[in-house]
N, C-alpha and C positions, 0 to 999 in steps of 0.2 A: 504494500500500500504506500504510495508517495505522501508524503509529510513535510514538515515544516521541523527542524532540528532545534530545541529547545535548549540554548544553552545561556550557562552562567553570563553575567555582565563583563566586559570588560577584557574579555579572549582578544587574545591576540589574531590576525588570519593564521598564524600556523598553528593554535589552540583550536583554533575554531576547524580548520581542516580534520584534524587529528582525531578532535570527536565526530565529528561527521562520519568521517572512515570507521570508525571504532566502533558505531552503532549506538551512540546515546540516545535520546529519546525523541519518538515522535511525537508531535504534539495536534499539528491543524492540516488539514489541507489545505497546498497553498493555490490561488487561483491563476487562473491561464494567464493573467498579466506578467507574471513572474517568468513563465514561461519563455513567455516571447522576450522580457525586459533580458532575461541571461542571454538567448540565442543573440539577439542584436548586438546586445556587448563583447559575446563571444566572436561575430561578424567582424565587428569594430576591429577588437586583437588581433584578430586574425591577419587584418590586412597591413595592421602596425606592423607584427612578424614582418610578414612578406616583404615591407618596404627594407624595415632593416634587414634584413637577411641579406639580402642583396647589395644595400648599399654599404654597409660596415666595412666591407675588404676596399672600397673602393676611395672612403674617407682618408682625408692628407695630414689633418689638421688632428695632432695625436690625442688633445683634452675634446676636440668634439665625438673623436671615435669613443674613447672611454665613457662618456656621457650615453652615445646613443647605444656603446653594450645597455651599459646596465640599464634605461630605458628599455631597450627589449627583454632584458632577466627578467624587471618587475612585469611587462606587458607577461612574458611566457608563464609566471607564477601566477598572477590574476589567473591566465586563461584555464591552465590546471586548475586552480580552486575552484570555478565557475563549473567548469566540466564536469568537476565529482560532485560539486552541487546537484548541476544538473542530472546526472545519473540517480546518486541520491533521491532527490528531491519527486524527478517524474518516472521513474523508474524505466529510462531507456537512454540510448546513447544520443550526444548530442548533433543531430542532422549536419550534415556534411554541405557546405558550402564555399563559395569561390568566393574569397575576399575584398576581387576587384569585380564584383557583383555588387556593389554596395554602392550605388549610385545614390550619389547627393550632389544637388548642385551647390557648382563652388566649389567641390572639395576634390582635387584633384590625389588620385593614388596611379603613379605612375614611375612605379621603379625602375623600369625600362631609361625612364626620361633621365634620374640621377648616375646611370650608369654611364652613359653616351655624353653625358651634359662635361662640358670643359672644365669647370670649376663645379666636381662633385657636393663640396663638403655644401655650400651655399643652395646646391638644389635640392639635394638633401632637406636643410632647415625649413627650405622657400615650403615643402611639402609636409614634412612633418607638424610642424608648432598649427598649420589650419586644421591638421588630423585628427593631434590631440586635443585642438579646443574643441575638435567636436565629441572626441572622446568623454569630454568633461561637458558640456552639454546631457550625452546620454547617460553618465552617472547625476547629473542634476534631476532627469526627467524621473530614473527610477526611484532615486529618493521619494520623488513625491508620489509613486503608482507603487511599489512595493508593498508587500502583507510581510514578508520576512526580515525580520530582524536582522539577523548574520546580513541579507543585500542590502538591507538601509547600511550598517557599518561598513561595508565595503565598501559604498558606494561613494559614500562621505569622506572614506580615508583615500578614495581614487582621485574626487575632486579636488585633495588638498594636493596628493602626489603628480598630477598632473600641471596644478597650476606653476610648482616648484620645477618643472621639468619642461615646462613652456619658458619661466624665466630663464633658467639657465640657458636654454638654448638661444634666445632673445639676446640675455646678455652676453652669447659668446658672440651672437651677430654684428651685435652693435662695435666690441672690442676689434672684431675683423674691418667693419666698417670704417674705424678710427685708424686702424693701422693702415689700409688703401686707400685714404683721402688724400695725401702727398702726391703718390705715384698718378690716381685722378687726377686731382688738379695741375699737375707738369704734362699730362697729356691731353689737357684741354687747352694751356697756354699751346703747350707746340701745335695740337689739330688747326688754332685763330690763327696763329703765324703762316698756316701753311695756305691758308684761304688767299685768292687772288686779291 
């Protein structure tokens, strides 16, 4: 019978995992919104995965590769926990879909593009930071549609880990930005001199 895992306050995700696994107690059935609210976040990681997977080897700039590892460790741990939720929870495996299925407009998931692209690390950021805020969008949305406890607390610790992983990657733009402003502007004085 699918349930709702009733656990103490204050579990950590890997607490909260562990008794999940472990078989502690069911408590409610939870409703189809819950359902669908993991599959779409599970969609969402999924396509996170896929972007970094690809672009990581490809990254130049050695603090934004370390940054967007472990942005994909937390994305691959979410999507674990979510997954044995979701077994758990509806008692089947979680449906198999294409990540770059997830059409939203505006949000472009195009790993291909930061591969090919000249200056990886920056198309990289250009795609990821619209990804995640929409990543944080869709833990906004389930907070507020949730019945489960454990996805309200994820969901809220997702919003926070996301917002912090938007900055970072913000602030390593901006810091790139400052350091090619010289080399810009001595190639925009030579482009005027070169004008007829």
């Amino acid at each position: 019978m699918a349930g709702l895992w009733v656990l103490a306050p204050g579990l950590s995700r890997a607490g909260e995992a562990a008794a999940a696994d472990s078989g502690v107690v069911r408590a409610a059935v939870l409703p189809p919104i819950d359902q669908h609210l993991i599959g779409t976040l599970l969609l969402h990681q999924a396509g996170a995965l896929v972007l970094a997977d690809q672009a990581i080897p490809w990254l130049q700039d050695p603090r934004l590769r370390h940054l967007a590892t472990l942005i994909r460790e937390r994305q691959r741990q979410d999507q674990a926990l979510l997954s044995r939720w979701y077994g758990h929870w509806f008692g089947r495996e979680v449906p198999t879909w294409s990540p770059l299925a997830l059409n939203v407009p505006g949000l472009v998931l195009d790993p291909q593009a930061v591969v090919s692209a000249v200056d990886h690390d920056r198309a990289y950021v250009r795609q990821v930071v619209p990804y995640l805020r929409f990543g944080q969008m869709l833990a906004l949305q389930a907070q507020v549609h949730t019945a489960s406890p454990q996805l309200l607390n994820l969901q809220q610790q997702l919003v926070l880990q996301r917002s912090t992983e938007i900055r970072q990657l913000e602030a390593w733009a901006e810091q790139r930005r400052e350091t090619s402003l010289p080399e810009a502007g001595v190639q925009a004085v030579e482009r005027s001199d070169q004008r007829p």
